[in-house]
N, C-alpha and C positions, 0 to 999 in steps of 0.2 A: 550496908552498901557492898555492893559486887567487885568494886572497882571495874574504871575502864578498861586493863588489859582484860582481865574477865571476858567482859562484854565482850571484845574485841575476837578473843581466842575463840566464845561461845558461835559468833555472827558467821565466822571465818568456816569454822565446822561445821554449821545447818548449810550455810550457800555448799560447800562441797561436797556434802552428804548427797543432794537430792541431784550436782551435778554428777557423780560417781552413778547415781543408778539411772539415769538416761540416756550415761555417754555411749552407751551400744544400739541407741538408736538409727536405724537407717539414715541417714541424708540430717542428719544435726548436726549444729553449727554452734560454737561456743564463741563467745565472743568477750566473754571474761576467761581471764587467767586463775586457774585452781593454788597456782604458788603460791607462798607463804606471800604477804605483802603487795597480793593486789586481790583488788575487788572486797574484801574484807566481807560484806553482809549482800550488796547486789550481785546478780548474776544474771546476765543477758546472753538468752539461747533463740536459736533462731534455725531454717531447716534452707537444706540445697536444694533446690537454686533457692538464690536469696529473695525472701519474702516475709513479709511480717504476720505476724499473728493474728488471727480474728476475731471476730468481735466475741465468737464463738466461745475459741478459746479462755479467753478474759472470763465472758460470765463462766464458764464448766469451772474451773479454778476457783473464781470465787464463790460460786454458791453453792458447789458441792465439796467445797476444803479450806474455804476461806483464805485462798493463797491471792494477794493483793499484786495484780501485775500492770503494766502500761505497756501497751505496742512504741514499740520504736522502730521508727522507720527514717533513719537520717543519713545521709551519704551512704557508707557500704556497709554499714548496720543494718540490718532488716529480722525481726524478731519478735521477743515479749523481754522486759526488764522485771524480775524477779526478786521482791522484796520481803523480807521476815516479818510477821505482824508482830510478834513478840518475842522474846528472848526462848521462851517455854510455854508453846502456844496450842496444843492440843490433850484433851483430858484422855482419851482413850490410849493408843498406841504412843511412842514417843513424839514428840514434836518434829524430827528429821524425817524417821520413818511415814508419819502424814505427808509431808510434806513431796517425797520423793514418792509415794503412790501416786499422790495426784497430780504432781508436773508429767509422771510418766504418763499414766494415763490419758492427762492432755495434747502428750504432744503425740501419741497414736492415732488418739482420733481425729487429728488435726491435718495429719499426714492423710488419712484415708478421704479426708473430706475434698484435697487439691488434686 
């Protein structure tokens, strides 16, 4: 067993990993906090002006990186909620590094599309 701070420490690292390499995207919007002690494994991102995610978005994420998201769009939230499928979830490159390809890549072509 891993123990839960393990887990905790590992969840906390993948969610900031993949925010670290999008946060120089034009017009993105974070709406979790990277500090220690919030947000721990979700990370809800979202672009200026506020708007949610597309449906687009959702499938390119999942079917080309397997990254499991839901649109949130609830008071002045407006984005994707971005969740880990596994603690150590891809066989090729590291698990962050997947991860932070494919959000970036997402949220480019996502931007181009509005």
């Amino acid at each position: 067993m891993i123990g839960v701070q393990r887990k905790e420490k590992r969840l906390f690292y993948l969610k900031n990993y993949w925010m670290e390499a999008v946060k120089d995207i034009p017009n993105i919007q974070f709406y979790t906090s990277m500090k220690k002690g919030f947000g721990c494994a979700i990370g809800v991102v979202g672009f200026e002006p506020k708007r949610a995610g597309s449906p687009d978005l959702e499938g390119f994420l999942f079917n080309e990186y397997k990254i499991h998201v839901t649109t949130v769009n609830w008071e002045n939230v407006h984005g994707v909620r971005i969740t880990p499928k596994r603690l150590y979830d891809h066989k090729r490159s590291g698990p962050a590094d997947h991860r932070a390809t494919g959000v970036r890549q997402g949220m480019r072509q996502e931007l181009k599309r509005k």
